[in-house]
N, C-alpha and C positions, 0 to 999 in steps of 0.2 A: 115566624118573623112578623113583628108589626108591622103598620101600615109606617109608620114612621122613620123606622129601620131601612126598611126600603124604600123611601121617600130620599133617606140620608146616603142610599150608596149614588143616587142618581143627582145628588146638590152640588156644587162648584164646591172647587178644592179648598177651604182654606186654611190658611196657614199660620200657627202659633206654636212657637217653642217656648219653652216652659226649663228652666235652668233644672238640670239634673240633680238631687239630691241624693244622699245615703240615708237608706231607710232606717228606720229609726225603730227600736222598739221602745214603748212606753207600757211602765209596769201601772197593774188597775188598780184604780184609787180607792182607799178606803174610806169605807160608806161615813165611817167614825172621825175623820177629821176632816173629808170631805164638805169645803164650804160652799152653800148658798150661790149660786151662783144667777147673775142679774138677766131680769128675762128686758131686752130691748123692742119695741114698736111691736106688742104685743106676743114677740121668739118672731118677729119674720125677719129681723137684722139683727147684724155683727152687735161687738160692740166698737168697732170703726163705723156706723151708720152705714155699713153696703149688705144690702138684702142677699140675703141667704138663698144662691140660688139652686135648686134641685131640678135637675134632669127631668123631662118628662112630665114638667108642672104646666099645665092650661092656664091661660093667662084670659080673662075677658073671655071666653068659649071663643078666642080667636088663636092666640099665640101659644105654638107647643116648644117649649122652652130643650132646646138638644143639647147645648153644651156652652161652658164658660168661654171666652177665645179672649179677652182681652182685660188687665185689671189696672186702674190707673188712680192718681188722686183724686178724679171726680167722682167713681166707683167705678163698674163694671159694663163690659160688654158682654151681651151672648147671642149665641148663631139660634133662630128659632123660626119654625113653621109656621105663617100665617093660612091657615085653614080657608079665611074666605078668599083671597086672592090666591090662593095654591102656589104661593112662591118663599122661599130663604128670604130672611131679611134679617138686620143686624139691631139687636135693640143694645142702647144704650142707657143704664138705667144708673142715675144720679142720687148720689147720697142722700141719704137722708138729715139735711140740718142746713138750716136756714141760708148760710151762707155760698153751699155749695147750690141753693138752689135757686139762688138768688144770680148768681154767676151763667146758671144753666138757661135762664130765661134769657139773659140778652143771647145767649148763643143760637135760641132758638129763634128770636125775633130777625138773628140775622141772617139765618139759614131761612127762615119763610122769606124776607124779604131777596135774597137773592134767590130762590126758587122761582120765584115769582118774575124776575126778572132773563130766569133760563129754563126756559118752561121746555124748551126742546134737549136741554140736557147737554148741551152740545160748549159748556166751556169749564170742562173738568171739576167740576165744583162739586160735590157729592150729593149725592140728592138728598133731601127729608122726604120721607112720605108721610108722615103723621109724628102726634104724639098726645102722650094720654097719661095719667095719673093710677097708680095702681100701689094700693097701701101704701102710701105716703112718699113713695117716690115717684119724682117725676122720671119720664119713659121716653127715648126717643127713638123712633121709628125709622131706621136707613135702606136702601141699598144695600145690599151685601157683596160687599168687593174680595178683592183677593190679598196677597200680603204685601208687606209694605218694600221700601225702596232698600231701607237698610237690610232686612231677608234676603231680596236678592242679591245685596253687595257678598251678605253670608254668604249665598250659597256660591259664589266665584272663590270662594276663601278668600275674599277680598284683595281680589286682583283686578277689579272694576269691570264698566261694562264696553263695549264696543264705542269707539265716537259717532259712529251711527245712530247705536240706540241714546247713545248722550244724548244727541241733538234733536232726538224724536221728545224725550224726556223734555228739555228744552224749549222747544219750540208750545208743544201742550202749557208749560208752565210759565212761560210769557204770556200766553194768551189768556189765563185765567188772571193770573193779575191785571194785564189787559181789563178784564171785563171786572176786577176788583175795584180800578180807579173808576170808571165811570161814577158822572157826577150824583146820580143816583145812588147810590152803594157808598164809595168812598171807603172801603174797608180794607185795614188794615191788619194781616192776619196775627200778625207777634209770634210766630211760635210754624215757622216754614223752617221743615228738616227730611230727613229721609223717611224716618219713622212716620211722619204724616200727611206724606204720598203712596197712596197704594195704588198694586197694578189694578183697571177691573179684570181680568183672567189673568190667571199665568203665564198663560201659552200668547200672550199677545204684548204690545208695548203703551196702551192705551192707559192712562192714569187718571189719578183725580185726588185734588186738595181734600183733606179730614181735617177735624176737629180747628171749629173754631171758638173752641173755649176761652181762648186768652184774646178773641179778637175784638176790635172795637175799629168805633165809626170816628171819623176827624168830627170834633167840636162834642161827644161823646166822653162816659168814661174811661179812663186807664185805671190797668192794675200794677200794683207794684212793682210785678217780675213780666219782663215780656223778653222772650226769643232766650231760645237754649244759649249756652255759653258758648259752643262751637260755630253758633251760625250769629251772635248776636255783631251788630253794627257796632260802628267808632263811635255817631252820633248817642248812640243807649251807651255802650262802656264809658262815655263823654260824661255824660248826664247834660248833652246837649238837646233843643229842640228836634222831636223827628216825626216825619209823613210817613206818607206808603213806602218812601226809597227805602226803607229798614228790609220790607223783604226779597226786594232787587239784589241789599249786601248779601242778605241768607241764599238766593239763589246763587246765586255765582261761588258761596261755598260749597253748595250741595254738586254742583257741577263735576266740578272739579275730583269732591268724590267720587262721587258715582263713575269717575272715570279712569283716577288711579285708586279708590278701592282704600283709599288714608283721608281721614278730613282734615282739611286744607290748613287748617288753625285749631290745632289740640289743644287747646288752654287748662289747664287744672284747676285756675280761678280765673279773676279778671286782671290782676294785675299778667299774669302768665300769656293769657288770652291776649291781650294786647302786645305784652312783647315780641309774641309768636307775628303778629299781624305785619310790624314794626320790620321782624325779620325780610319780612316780602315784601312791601309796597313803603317800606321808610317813616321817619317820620311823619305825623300830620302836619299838614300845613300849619304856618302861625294863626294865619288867619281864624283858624277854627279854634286852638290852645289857645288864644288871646281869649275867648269869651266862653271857653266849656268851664263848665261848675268842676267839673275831677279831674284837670288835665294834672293838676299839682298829684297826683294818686301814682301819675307814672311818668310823666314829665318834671325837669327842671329847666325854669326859664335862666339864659346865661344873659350875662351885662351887655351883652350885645343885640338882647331883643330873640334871640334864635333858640329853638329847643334842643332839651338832648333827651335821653332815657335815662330816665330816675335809677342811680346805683343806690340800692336796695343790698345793705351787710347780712341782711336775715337770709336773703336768697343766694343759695348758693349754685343755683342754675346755670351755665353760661350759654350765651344768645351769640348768635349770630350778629356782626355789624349789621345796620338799619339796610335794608333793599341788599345786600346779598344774596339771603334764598332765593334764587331768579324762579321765577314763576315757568321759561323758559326753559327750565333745568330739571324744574318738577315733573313739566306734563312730556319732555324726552321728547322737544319741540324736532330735532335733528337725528336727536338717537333710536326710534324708533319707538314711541311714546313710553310711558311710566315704565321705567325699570328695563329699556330695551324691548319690552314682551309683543309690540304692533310691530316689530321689524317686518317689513314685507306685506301686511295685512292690505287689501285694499281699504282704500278712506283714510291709511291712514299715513298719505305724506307729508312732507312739513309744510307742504301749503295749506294742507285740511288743519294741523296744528296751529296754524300762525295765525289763520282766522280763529278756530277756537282759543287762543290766550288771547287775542285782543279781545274781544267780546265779556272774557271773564274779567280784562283789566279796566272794561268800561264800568260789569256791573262793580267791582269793587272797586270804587271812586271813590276816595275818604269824603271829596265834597257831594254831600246829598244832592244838591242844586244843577252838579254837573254828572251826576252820576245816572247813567244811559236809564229809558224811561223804557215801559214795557212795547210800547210805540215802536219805538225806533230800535229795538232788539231785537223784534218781528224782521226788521226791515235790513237787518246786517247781513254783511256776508255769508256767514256762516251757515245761516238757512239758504242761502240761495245754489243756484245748478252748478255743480263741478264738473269737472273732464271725467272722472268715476262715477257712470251711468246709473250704476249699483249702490251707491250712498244716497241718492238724491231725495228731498224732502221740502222740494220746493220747484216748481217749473218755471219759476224766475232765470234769467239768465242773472249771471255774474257781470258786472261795469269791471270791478277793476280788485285785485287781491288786496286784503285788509292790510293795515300798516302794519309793522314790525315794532312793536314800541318796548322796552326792558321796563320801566317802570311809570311811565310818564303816559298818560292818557289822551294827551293835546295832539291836535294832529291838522294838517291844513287840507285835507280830502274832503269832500261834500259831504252836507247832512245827507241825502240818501244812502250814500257811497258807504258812509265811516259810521253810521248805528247808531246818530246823533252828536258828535263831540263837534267845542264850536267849533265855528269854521271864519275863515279869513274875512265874512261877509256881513255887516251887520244884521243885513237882512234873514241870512240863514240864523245870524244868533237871535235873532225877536221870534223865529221861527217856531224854534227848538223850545223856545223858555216860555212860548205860549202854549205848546202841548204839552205844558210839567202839568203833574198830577195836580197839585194846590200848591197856592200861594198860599202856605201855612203855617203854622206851630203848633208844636206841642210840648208842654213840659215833659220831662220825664224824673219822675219820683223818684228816689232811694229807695232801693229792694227792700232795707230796715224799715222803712215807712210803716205805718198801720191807715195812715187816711188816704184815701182813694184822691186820685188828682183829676182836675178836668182840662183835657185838651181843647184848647181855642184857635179857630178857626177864623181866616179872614172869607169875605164870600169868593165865592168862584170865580175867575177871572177869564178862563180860556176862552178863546176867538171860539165862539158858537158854529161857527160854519166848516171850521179846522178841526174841530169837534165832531160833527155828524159825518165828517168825507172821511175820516179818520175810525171812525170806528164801522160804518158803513164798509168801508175797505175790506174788514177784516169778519165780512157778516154779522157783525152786531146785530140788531134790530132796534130801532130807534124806542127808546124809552120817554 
């Protein structure tokens, strides 16, 4: 047995499924009309620009290369030995061609930079440890975690996870947006789903944000496409201006998975994607269809100023009336959560429920503006002490149980109290609108686009002192 071999029974589990195929035989080619075939970056790459990678290849007399684990449009991951620090790490290695490498430098500018600013590791962010160049691909240097959020929905056969671990899940992933707004950072990731939250161990509930390839800084580049279909915001389906709040919306859909084990808005496109949305929370406000560039995409405006959903004769779909699918009705707020199956569990009575769907009905806010900030989601119900001893994930006590809302997010209970929605008080409302991420814009492109757009930024605005007690609170460290 090599040293490597046995190196490899003693490494963390990880986990990559690979879709089964039928083996295939393939008759051998004859030598006689056998063509030519093109040697790329001297035979060490495809001809998709991703380096050909073999088992057991030494990299830099550092890196011992064990096996593939991961293959994506920017190229490939693989699980390998670094020799001088004696530990598993996950390298990330980026095609070969200008533009994919050109996309991989801001991702690394933004992983040094927030490295740099979580130097204790301590707000789910994944760490970089290095990176380096090695025949013409750039390399990046990770952590090596375990598998991702959607693996374990698999392995429940997607019957979700406990509301305990929801809120462990939760609570981690507030916190790192949390530490994304800060005004230093400013990062907005585009591209928040299950697939790019991994556990670190299996056996534990500890997580951490991946790949910020598609992410960008306010007043920064955007790319074309940002956030998967199932998690993408009204404001991006809009082709409205959008901030951080984009991965607020994506959060509060992953939630919701991850707890009955169905993503919350299965859209097949965008138009589908939005009807689905449409189903649950209604139409958008006017406010917003009065100034979105694509509302006319799936809206029609009536003589009366008010919208409706665009009847569409191509599709033959049929949707649910707008705010029907009760959100209520999904999470089995009464009946013993998703599909009856929490009957009886501890954590999970409909008062644990009532506060989890307000909380998902703040983060799914069609308005960006009023839509609950990672601040004040820290600070909801939902994390705080219950009567069940056994769920707890916060030694906060509870004020008062969260409202009861069907569709409507407004609520007259305290900024502390209610997760941020306004409140009857001016004062709580200048409160609330001084700890929003930015007072900002951002265009957002057409996926059909070819030219990169630039997001414009007004300067920072937030009360500086509401700022440092605020993050302070919540262990920051002052930057």
């Amino acid at each position: 047995m090599t040293i490597l071999q046995m190196r490899r029974l003693r490494s963390p589990q990880v986990y990559y499924t690979k879709k089964k195929r039928r083996a295939q035989q393939v008759p051998p080619e004859d030598s006689s009309t056998k063509k030519e075939r093109k040697v790329y970056n001297d035979g060490y790459d495809d001809d998709n620009y991703d380096y050909i990678v073999k088992n057991g290849e030494k990299w830099l007399d550092r890196y011992e290369i064990d096996s593939l684990i991961g293959k994506g449009s920017f190229g490939q991951v693989v699980k390998a030995y670094d020799h001088h620090e004696q530990e598993w790490v996950a390298i990330k290695i980026i095609k070969n061609k200008k533009a994919f490498l050109n996309q991989a430098q801001i991702e690394l500018r933004l992983l040094e930079l927030m490295n740099k600013h979580d130097t204790e590791m301590k707000y789910y962010i994944v760490h970089l440890k290095r990176h380096f160049m090695f025949r013409n691909h750039l390399c990046l240097v990770f952590e090596l975690l375990s598998y991702n959020l959607y693996d374990l929905l698999r392995n429940t056969n997607f019957r979700g996870v406990s509301l305990n671990l929801t809120r462990k899940f939760a609570q981690q992933l507030c916190t790192a947006l949390l530490f994304l707004a800060t005004p230093e950072l400013s990062i907005i990731h585009c591209d928040l789903k299950p697939e790019n939250i991994l556990l670190c161990n299996p056996k534990r509930s500890a997580i951490k944000i991946v790949d910020f390839g598609s992410s960008c800084q306010l007043g920064q580049r955007i790319y074309q496409y940002i956030q998967s279909r199932f998690y993408r915001s009204p404001e991006v389906l809009l082709g409205m201006p959008y901030d951080l709040a984009i991965d607020m919306w994506s959060l509060g859909c992953i939630l919701v998975e991850m707890h009955t084990g169905e993503p919350l808005f299965s859209g097949s496109n965008e138009v589908d994607q939005m009807n689905k949305i449409v189903e649950v929370l209604g139409v958008p406000p006017s406010h917003m269809l009065d100034t979105a560039p694509k509302a006319r995409k799936y809206f029609d405006k009536l003589s009366d100023g008010l919208w409706t959903v665009k009847k569409n004769k191509d599709i033959k779909k049929e949707y649910k009336p707008p705010a029907t699918r009760r959100l209520h009705e999904i999470l089995g707020v009464e009946t013993g959560g998703p599909g009856g199956r929490r009957a009886g569990e501890p954590g999970h009575a409909p008062c644990d429920y009532l506060k989890f769907k307000d909380l998902i009905l703040r983060m799914l806010d069609y308005d960006p503006k009023s839509r609950i900030t990672p601040f004040y989601a820290l600070q909801h119900n939902f994390f705080k002490k219950t009567t069940d001893e056994g769920t707890n994930t916060s030694s906060s006590t509870s004020t008062s149980p969260a409202m009861d809302h069907s569709h409507s997010t407004s609520t007259t209970s305290s900024v502390s109290s209610s997760g941020g929605s306004s409140g009857s008080s001016n004062d709580n409302r200048n409160y609330r609108y001084s700890n929003r991420y930015y007072n900002s814009a951002v265009t957002h492109s057409d996926y059909e686009m070819t030219s990169p757009q630039v997001c414009v930024s007004s300067p920072y605005i937030l009360n500086p002192h509401l700022n440092r007690a605020h993050f302070l609170q919540f262990g920051f460290t002052p930057i």
